[in-house]
C-alpha angles and dihedrals in degrees: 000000000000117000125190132190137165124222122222084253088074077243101136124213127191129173139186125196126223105180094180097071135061095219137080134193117212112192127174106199119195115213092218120085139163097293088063095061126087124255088247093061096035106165104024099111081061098041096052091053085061091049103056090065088060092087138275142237077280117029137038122226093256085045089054091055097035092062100048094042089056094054084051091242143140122249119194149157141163143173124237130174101264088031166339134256134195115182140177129203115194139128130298095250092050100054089105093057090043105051085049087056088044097044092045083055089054107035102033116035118165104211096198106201082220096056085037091067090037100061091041083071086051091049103047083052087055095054085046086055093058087054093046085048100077094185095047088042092056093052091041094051084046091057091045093046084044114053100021122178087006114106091241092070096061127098122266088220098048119230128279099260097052095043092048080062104059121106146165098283091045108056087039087056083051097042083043097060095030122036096070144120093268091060108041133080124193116215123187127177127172140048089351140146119215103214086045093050094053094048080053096058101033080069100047103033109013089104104054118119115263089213107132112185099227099231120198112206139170138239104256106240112208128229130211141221144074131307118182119178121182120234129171099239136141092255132359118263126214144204122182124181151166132195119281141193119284114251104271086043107145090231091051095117093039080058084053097061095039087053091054091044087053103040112318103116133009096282103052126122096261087047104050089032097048112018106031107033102039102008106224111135122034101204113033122157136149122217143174126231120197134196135175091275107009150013149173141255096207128178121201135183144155126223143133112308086234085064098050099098095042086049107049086045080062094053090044093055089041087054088050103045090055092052091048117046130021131268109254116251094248085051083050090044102045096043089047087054096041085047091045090046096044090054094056092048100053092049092059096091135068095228094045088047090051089059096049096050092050093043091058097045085055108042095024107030078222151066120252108205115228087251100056087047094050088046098044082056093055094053097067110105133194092253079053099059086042097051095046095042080060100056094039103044099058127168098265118020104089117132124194140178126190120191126182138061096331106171114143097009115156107206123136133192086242083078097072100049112124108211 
């Protein structure tokens, strides 16, 4: 049963009990991410969630682990563009204790000007790691191509110069404006207990402002064409994209099914087509990535940098196949069941039950039952994919990026055309 209730503070909690199960997971999910900061303080969402884990008025950083760790927990957090998200997994029995640890972290951050130096250091080595990640920076230079001077182009991390800028007045300004009533949803799922729960967090968040920065923001237009970087690697790696439907978009789910018929599982059409029949790419997968007012159909693979034409090509027919002619009823079949299957998987745990809750509550303002969902999947028909693949594949909006050693390499942007 999920319960939801709203405190004076504008703060939302929302609870679901699973009575057959010992654990809880307590998450307290901030609706600001990195697509709400300015340019000049890129980085600083993500920063601040670091920095929250520093130690507070009450509690050192060792004191913070040690005490999850004693109570034999799990203790997270992470930045995303629309978000952020700090969550705890214990025991039923140990919910009190760890709602005090997470809401310390939240109310009552330090910011030590001497922590503050040292996890700049963490973080510019972070932002090293993603260029040292081929697969996650080519990704990463697509978004940024993509989506540029749009928000959502922009790094989660932020980029060296604007977190080396960062300092003590200036995250407590952030934390100050952000971190209140008005931003944040509770989400609890597990052997709880509403009216505990919500004594719980009376205590711990009752007193946070209810100030909400009211924030004005555009639709991110895309732009197409094509990007190559050369890298020294081992093999090129390649994103392709066009532009997709915003979370709460009534054809989401029909997005779902197109996106398993094209890469999405081990017998869609770029697997088959590029790995197993003619093997040349060992990882390639399609996705969608949805935000409040936009998103992104991508395609990535790896492969030889002599295969990157012929395989892009591939990538380019598959594409217009899929705009010109139906999916055939089994591929319909086959991509609604492994949707359907995948749902109910992903909801049999307490953790993955907690984001849901709050995810819905976010981007929904109200919770979908599974059976609205599973039946809001069968519903999708062959004339729907089609419909939609031709709205979304359109003649010139196709975005790529191709990363590796790249010398030599003869791709045009009339590749990508789309006739």
């Amino acid at each position: 049963m999920i319960i939801r209730e709203q405190f004076d503070n504008g703060l939302r909690l929302l609870t679901e009990s699973m009575p057959d199960v010992r654990s809880v997971s307590f998450g307290a999910w901030l609706t600001r991410g990195s697509r709400h900061e300015s340019a000049a303080r890129s980085g600083i969402a993500h920063f601040v969630e670091h920095m929250l884990f520093k130690g507070t008025a009450r509690r050192t950083a060792e004191d913070i682990a040690q005490e999850i760790d004693s109570l034999g927990g799990q203790l997270d957090a992470f930045t995303a563009k629309e978000c952020a998200s700090y969550y705890v997994k214990v025991l039923d029995d140990h919910l009190p204790r760890a709602v005090d640890v997470l809401a310390d972290l939240l109310v009552h951050p330090a910011f030590d000007p001497g922590d503050i130096e040292r996890e700049k250091k963490v973080v510019l080595e972070e932002i090293k790691m993603v260029e040292d990640t081929p697969d996650d920076l080519v990704h990463e230079l697509f978004t940024q191509r993509f989506w540029s001077g749009h928000p959502l182009g922009r790094p989660i991390l932020g980029v060296p110069e604007t977190v080396t800028d960062l300092d003590a007045a200036t995250l407590r300004d952030y934390f100050g404006r952000v971190y209140t009533g008005g931003n944040l949803v509770i989400a609890a799922a597990g052997h709880v207990d509403h009216a505990a729960v919500r004594d719980l967090v009376t205590s711990a968040f009752g007193d946070l402002p209810s100030n909400v920065e009211e924030i004005t923001s555009t639709a991110p237009a895309s732009s197409p064409g094509l990007l190559i970087r050369d890298k020294p690697l081992e093999q090129c790696h390649v994103c392709l994209g066009v532009s997709g439907y915003p979370q709460a978009h009534v054809d989401r789910y029909i997005c779902y099914v197109l996106n398993i018929v094209l890469g999405g599982t081990m017998s869609s059409r770029l697997f088959q087509n590029i790995r197993e029949k003619r093997g040349l790419a060992y990882a390639v997968s399609s996705g969608f990535v949805s935000y409040r007012d936009g998103g992104a159909l991508t395609i990535y693979a790896g492969c030889d940098a002599d295969s990157v034409v012929e395989v892009v090509d591939l990538i380019m027919a598959e594409l217009q196949q899929l705009r010109d002619a139906p999916i055939t009823s089994a591929e319909l079949v086959r991509a609604r069941d492994h949707l359907k299957g995948s749902l109910v998987l992903s909801l049999e745990s307490t953790s993955s039950r907690m984001s849901h809750l709050a995810r819905q509550e976010m981007y929904y303002g109200r919770q979908f039952t599974l059976d609205e969902t599973l039946q809001a999947v069968e519903q999708v028909t062959v004339d729907d994919v089609h419909r939609v693949a031709k709205e979304l594949l359109v003649p010139g909006t196709v975005a790529a990026t191709v990363l590796g050693p790249v010398d030599g390499l003869a791709l045009s942007e009339q590749q990508l055309a789309l006739t």
